[in-house]
KETIKOL-272376 format. One record per atom (N, C-alpha, C): residue in three letters; atom name; x, z, y. Coordinates in nm, 3 decimals. Last residue first. Layout:
<'ALA','CA',<X,Z,Y>>
...
# end
This chain:
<'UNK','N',<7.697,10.197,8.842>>
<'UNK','CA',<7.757,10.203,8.760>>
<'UNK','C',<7.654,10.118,8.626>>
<'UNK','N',<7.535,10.341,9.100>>
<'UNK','CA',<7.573,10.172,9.030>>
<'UNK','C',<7.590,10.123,8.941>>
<'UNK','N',<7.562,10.580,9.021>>
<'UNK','CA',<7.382,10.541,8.971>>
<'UNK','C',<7.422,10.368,9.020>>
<'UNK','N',<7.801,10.640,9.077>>
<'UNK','CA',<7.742,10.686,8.929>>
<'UNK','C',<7.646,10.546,8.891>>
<'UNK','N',<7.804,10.581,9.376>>
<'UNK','CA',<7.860,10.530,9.228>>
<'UNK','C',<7.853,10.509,9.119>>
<'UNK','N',<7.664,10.763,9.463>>
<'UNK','CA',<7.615,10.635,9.488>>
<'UNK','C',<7.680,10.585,9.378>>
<'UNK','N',<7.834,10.988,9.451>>
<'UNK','CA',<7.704,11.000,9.377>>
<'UNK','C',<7.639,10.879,9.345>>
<'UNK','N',<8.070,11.117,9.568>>
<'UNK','CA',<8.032,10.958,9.605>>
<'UNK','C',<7.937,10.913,9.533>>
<'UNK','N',<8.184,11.319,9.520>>
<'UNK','CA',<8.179,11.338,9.659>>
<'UNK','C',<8.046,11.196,9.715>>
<'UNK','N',<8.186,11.334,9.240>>
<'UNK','CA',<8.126,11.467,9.296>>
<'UNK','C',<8.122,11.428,9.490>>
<'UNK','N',<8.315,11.086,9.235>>
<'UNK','CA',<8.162,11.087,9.135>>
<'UNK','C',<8.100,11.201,9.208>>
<'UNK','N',<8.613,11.197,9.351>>
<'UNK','CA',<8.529,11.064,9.334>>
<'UNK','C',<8.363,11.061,9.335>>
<'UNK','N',<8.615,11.443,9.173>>
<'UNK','CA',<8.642,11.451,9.289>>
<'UNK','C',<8.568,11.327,9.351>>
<'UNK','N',<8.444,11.437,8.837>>
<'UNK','CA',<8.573,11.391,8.887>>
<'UNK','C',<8.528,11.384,9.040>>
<'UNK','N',<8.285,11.763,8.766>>
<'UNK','CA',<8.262,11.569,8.732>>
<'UNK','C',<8.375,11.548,8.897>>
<'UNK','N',<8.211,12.026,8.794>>
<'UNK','CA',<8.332,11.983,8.746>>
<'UNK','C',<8.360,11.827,8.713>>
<'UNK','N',<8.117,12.191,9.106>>
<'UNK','CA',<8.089,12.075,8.968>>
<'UNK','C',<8.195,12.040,8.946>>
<'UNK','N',<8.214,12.297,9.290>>
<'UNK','CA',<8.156,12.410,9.224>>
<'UNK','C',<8.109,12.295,9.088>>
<'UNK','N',<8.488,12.319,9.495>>
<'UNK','CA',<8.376,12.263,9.424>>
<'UNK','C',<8.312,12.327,9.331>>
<'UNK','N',<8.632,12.538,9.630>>
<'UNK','CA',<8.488,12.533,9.663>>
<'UNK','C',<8.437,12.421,9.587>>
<'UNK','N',<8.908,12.521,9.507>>
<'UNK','CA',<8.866,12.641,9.463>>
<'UNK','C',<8.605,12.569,9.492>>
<'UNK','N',<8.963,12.279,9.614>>
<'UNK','CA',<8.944,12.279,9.463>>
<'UNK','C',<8.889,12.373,9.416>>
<'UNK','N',<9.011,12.357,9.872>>
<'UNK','CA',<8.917,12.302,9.859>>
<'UNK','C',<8.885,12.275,9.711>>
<'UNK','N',<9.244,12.551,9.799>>
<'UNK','CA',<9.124,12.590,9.853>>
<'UNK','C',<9.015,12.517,9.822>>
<'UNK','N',<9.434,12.404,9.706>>
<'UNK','CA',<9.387,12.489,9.595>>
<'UNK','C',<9.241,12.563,9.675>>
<'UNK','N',<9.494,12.254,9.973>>
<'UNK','CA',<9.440,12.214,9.863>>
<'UNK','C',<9.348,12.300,9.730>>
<'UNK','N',<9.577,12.475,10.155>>
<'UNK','CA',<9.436,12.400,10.175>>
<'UNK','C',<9.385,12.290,10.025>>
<'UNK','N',<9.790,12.530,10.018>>
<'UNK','CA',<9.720,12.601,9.986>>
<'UNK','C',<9.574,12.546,10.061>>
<'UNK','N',<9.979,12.282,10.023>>
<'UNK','CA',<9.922,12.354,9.908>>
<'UNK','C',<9.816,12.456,9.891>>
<'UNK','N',<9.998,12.260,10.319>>
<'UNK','CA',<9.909,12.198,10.217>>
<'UNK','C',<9.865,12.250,10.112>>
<'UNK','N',<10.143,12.563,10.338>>
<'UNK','CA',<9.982,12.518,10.391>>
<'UNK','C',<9.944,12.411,10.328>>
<'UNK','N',<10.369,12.540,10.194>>
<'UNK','CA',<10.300,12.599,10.130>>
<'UNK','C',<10.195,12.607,10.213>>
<'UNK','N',<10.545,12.411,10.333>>
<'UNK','CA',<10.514,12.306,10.230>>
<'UNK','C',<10.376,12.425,10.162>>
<'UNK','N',<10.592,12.568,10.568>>
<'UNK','CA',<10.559,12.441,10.555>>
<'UNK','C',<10.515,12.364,10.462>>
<'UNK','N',<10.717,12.837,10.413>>
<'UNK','CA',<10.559,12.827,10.468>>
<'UNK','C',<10.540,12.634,10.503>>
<'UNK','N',<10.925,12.673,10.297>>
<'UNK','CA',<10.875,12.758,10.190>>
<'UNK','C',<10.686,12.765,10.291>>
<'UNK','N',<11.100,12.605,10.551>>
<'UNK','CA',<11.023,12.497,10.387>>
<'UNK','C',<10.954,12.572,10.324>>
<'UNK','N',<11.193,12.731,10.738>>
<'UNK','CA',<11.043,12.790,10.697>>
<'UNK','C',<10.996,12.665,10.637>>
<'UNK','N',<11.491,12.661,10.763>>
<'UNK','CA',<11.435,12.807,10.770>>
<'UNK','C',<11.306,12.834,10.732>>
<'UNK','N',<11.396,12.373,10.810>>
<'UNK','CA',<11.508,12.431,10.683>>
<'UNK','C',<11.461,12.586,10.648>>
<'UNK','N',<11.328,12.371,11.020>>
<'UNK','CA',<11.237,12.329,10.937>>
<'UNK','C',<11.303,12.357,10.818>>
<'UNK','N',<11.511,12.466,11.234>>
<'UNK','CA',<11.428,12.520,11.212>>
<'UNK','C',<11.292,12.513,11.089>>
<'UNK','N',<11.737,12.256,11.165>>
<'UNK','CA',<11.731,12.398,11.154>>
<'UNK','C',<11.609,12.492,11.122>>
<'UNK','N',<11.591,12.049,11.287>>
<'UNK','CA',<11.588,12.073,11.118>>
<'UNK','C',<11.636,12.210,11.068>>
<'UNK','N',<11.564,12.136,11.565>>
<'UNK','CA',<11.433,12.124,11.477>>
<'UNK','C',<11.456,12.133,11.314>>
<'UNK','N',<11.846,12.148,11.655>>
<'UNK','CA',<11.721,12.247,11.584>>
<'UNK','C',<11.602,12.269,11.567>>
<'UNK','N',<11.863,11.893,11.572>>
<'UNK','CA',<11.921,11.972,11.491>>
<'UNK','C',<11.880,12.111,11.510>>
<'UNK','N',<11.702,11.759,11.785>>
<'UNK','CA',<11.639,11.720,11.625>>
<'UNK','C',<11.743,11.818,11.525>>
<'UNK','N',<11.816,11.872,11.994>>
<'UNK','CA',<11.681,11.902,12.006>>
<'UNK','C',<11.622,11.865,11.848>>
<'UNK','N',<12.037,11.777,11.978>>
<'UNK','CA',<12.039,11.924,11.950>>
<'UNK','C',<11.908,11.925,11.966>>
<'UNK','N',<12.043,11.517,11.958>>
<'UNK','CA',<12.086,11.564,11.861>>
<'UNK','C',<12.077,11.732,11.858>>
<'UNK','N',<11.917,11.339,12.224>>
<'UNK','CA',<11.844,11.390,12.050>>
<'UNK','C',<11.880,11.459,12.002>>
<'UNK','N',<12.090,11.242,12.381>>
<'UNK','CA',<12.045,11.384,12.393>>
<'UNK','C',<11.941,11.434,12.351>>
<'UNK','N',<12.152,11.002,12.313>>
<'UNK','CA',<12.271,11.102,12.225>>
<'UNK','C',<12.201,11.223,12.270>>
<'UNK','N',<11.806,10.913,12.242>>
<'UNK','CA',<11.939,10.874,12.247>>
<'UNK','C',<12.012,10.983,12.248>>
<'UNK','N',<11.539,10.955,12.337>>
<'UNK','CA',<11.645,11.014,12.443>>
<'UNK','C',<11.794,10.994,12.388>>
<'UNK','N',<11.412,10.725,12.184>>
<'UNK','CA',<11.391,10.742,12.317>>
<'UNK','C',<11.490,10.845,12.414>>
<'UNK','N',<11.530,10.733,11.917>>
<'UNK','CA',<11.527,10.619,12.041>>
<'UNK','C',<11.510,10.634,12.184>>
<'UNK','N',<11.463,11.013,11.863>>
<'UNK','CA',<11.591,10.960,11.848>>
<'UNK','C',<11.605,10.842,11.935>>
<'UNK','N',<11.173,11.011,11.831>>
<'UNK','CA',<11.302,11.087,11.943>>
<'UNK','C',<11.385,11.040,11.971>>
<'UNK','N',<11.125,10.806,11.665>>
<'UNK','CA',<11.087,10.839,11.786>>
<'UNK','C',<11.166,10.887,11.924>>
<'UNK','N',<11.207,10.977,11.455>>
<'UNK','CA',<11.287,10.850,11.493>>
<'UNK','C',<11.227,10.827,11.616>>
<'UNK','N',<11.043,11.243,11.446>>
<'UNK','CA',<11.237,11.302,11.516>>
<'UNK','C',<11.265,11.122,11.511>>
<'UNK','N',<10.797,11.067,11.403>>
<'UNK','CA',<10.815,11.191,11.527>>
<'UNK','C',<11.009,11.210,11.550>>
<'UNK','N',<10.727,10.960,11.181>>
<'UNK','CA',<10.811,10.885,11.273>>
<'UNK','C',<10.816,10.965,11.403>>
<'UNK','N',<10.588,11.198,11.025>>
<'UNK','CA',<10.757,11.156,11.025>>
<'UNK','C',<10.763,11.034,11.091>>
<'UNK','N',<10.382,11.167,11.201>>
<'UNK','CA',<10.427,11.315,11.169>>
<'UNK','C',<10.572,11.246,11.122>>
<'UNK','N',<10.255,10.917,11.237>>
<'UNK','CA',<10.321,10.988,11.327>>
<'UNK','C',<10.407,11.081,11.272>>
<'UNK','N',<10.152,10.796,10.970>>
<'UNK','CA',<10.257,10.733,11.042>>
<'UNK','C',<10.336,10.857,11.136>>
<'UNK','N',<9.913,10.839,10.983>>
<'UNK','CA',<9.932,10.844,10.853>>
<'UNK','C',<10.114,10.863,10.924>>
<'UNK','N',<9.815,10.677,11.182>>
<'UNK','CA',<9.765,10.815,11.210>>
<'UNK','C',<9.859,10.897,11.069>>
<'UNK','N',<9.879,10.415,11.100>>
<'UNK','CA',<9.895,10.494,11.255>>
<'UNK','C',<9.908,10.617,11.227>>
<'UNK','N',<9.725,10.388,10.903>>
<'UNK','CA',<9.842,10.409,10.883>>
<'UNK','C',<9.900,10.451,10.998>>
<'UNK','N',<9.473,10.435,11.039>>
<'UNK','CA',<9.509,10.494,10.939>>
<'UNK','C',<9.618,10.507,10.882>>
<'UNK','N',<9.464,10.156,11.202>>
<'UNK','CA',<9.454,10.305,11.254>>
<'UNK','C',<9.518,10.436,11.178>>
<'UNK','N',<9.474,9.998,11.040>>
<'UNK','CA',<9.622,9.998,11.081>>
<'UNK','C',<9.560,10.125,11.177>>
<'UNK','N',<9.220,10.039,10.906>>
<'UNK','CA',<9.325,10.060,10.833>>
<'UNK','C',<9.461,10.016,10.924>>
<'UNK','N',<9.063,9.941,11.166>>
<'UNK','CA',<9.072,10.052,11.095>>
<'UNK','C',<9.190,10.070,10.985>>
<'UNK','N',<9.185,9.661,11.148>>
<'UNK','CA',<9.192,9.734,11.257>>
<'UNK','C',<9.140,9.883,11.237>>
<'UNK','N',<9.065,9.540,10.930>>
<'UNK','CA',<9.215,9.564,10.942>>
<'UNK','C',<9.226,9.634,11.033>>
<'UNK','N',<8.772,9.589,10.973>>
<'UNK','CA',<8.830,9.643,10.867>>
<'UNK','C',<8.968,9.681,10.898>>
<'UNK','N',<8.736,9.430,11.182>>
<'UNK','CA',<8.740,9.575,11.199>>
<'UNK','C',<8.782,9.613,11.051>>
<'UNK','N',<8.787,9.192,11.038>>
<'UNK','CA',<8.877,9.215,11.173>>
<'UNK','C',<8.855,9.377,11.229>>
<'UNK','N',<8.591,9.147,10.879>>
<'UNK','CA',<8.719,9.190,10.814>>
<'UNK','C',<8.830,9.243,10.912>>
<'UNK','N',<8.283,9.397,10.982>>
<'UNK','CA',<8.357,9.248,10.955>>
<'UNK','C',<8.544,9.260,10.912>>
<'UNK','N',<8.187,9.634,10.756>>
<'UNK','CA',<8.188,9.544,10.847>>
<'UNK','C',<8.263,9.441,10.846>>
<'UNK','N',<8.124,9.752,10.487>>
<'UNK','CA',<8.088,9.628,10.521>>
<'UNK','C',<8.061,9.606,10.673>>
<'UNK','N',<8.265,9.929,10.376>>
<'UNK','CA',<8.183,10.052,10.500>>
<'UNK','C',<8.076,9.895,10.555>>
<'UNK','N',<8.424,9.931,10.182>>
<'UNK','CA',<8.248,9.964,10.138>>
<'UNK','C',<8.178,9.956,10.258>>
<'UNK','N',<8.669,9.884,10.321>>
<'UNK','CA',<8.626,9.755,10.253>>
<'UNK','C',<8.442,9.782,10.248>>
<'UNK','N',<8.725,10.181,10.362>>
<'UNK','CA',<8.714,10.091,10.450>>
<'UNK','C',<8.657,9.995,10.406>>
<'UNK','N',<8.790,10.225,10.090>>
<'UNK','CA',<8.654,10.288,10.131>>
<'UNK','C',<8.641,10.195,10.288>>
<'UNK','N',<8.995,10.053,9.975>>
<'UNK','CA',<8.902,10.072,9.960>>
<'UNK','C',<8.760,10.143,10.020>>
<'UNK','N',<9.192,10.174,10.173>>
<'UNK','CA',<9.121,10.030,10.189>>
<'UNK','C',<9.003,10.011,10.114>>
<'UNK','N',<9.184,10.438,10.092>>
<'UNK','CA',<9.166,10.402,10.173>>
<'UNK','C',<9.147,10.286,10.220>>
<'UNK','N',<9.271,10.368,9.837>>
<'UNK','CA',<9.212,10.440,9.837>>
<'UNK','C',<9.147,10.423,9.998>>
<'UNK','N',<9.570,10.268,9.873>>
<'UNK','CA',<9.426,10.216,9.828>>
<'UNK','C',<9.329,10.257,9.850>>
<'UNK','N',<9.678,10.501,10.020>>
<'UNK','CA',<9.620,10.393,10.101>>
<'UNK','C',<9.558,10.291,10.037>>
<'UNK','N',<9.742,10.662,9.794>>
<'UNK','CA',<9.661,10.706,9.926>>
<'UNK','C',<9.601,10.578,10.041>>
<'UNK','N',<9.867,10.486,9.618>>
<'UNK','CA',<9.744,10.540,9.591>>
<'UNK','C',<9.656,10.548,9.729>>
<'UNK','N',<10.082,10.450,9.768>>
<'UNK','CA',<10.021,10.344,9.759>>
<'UNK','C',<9.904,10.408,9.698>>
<'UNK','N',<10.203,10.715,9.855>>
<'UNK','CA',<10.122,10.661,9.934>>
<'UNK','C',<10.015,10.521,9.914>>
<'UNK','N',<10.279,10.803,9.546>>
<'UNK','CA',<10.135,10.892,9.623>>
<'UNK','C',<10.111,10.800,9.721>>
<'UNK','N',<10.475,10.568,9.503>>
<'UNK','CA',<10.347,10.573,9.445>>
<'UNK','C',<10.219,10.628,9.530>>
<'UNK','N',<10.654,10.470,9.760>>
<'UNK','CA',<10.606,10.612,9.693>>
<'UNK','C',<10.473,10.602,9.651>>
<'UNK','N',<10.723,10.248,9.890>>
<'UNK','CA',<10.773,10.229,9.721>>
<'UNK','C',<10.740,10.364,9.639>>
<'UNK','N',<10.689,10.282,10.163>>
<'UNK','CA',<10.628,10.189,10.131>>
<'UNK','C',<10.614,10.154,9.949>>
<'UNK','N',<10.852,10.465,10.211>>
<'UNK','CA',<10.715,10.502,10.205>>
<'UNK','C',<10.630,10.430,10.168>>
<'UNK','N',<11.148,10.324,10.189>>
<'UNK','CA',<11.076,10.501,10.088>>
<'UNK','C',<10.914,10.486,10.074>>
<'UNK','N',<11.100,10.152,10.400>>
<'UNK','CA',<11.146,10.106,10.264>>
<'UNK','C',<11.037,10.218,10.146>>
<'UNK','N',<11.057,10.308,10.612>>
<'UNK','CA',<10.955,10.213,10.540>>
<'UNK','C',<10.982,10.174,10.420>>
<'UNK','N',<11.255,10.490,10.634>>
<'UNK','CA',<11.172,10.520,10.618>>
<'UNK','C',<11.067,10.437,10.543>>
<'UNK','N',<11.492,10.252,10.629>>
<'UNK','CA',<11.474,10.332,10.492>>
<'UNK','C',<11.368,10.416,10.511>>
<'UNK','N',<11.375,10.164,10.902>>
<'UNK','CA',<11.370,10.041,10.773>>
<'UNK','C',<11.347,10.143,10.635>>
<'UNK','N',<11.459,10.415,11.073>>
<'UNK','CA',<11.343,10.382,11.038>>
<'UNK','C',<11.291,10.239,10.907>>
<'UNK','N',<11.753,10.404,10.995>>
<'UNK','CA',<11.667,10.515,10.958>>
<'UNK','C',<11.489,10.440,10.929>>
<'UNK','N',<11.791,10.199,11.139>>
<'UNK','CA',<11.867,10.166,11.002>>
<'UNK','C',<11.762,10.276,10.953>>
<'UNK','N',<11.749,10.249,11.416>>
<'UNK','CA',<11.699,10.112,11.333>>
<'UNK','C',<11.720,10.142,11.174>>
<'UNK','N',<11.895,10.499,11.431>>
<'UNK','CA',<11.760,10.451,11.433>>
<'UNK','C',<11.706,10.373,11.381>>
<'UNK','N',<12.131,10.464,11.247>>
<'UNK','CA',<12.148,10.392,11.313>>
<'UNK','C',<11.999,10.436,11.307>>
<'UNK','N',<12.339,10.665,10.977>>
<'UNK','CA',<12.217,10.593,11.025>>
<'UNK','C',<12.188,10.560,11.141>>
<'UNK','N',<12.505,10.911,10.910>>
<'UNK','CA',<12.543,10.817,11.032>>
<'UNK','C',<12.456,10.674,11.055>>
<'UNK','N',<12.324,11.050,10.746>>
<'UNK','CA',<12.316,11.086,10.852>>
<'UNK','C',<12.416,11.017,10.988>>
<'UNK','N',<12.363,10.854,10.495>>
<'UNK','CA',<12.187,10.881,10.564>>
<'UNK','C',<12.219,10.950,10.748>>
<'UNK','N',<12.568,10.969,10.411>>
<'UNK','CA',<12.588,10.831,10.480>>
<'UNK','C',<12.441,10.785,10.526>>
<'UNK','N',<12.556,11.230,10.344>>
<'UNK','CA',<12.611,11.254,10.414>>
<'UNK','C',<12.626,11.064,10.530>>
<'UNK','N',<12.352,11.206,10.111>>
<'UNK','CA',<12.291,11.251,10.234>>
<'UNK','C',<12.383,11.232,10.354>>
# end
C-alpha cells in the first residue's frame, strides 16, 4: 500500500483500470449489461453509445478523489486525506447500505425462479 501511495495520477488511474477491468463482478456486471443493451435492437452506434454511458455512470464514484487529484494538484491532499479519514471512520455504515438495499430487494421477491426468469418472463416462453 505504501508504493500505491507515491502513485502519480496517471499511474493511479491505469491501476484503477487495470483492477476494474480484471474484477470478475465487473465483467459480469457489464455483460450483463451489453447484453440487455444488444435486446433493446437499435442500431449498433446507439448501442455503443449507451454502454459507454453506463460505464460513465459506472465510472464516477471512484474516479471522483483521481479527478481531484488532477485537477487541484498538491491542494488535493488534505481535502482527499480527509476524505479517507473520513471514509475509514464509517466503512462499516458505507459498505453496509448496499448490503442492505440488497437483502431488501431479495427480501420483496416473492417467487423463487432465478432473478433473470422472475424479472424477464419473455425468456422462459423463448426458450
Amino acid at each position: 500500500m505504501s508504493t500505491i501511495d507515491t502513485f502519480t495520477p496517471v499511474k493511479a488511474g491505469g491501476l484503477a483500470v487495470a483492477l476494474s477491468a480484471l474484477n470478475p463482478k465487473n465483467l459480469l456486471i457489464t455483460g450483463g449489461a451489453a447484453a440487455a443493451i444488444a435486446q433493446t435492437g437499435i442500431a449498433a452506434g446507439g448501442q455503443a453509445i449507451a454502454l459507454a454511458v453506463f460505464v460513465l455512470v459506472g465510472t464516477l464514484g471512484p474516479a471522483l478523489p483521481w479527478v481531484i487529484d488532477l485537477v487541484l494538484g498538491a491542494r488535493s491532499a488534505d481535502l482527499l486525506a480527509s476524505l479517507r479519514t473520513w471514509m475509514v471512520a464509517h466503512n462499516s455504515a458505507i459498505m453496509s447500505v448496499p448490503a442492505a438495499r440488497h437483502r431488501a430487494q431479495a427480501g420483496r421477491r416473492r417467487d423463487r425462479r432465478p432473478l433473470l426468469t422472475a424479472r424477464c418472463p419473455d425468456l422462459i416462453r423463448r426458450a
